[in-house]
C-alpha positions, -999 to 999 in steps of 0.1 A, spaced: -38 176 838 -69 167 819 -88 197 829 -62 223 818 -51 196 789 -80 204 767 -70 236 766 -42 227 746 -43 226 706 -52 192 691 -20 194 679 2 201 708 -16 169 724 -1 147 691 25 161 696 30 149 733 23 113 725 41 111 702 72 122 721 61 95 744 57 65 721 90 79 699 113 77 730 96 48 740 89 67 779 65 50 801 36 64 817 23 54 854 -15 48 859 -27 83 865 -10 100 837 -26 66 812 -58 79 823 -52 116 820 -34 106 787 -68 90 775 -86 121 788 -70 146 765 -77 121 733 -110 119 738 -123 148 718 -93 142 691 -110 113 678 -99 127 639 -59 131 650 -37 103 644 -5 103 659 25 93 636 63 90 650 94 68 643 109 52 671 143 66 682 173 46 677 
């Protein structure tokens, strides 16, 4: 995922996570880490959401 992740807009990476953390969705091990991979060059995005009720 990582590898082909980065080619994804900063944007569309936000955008995931935030889904995630919004919906409250957990994440195994491997996708943590492949998570953490696509963030790393996004240092300057901050990812904003509202939990879902």
């Amino acid at each position: 995922m990582a590898a082909l992740g980065r080619l994804l807009p900063l944007h569309v990476r936000r955008d995931l996570v935030g889904t995630k953390l919004r919906w409250d969705m957990a994440v195994g091990e491997s996708e943590r880490q492949a998570l953490l991979g696509l963030a790393e060059d996004c240092s300057t995005t901050t990812v904003v959401y509202e939990a879902a009720v």
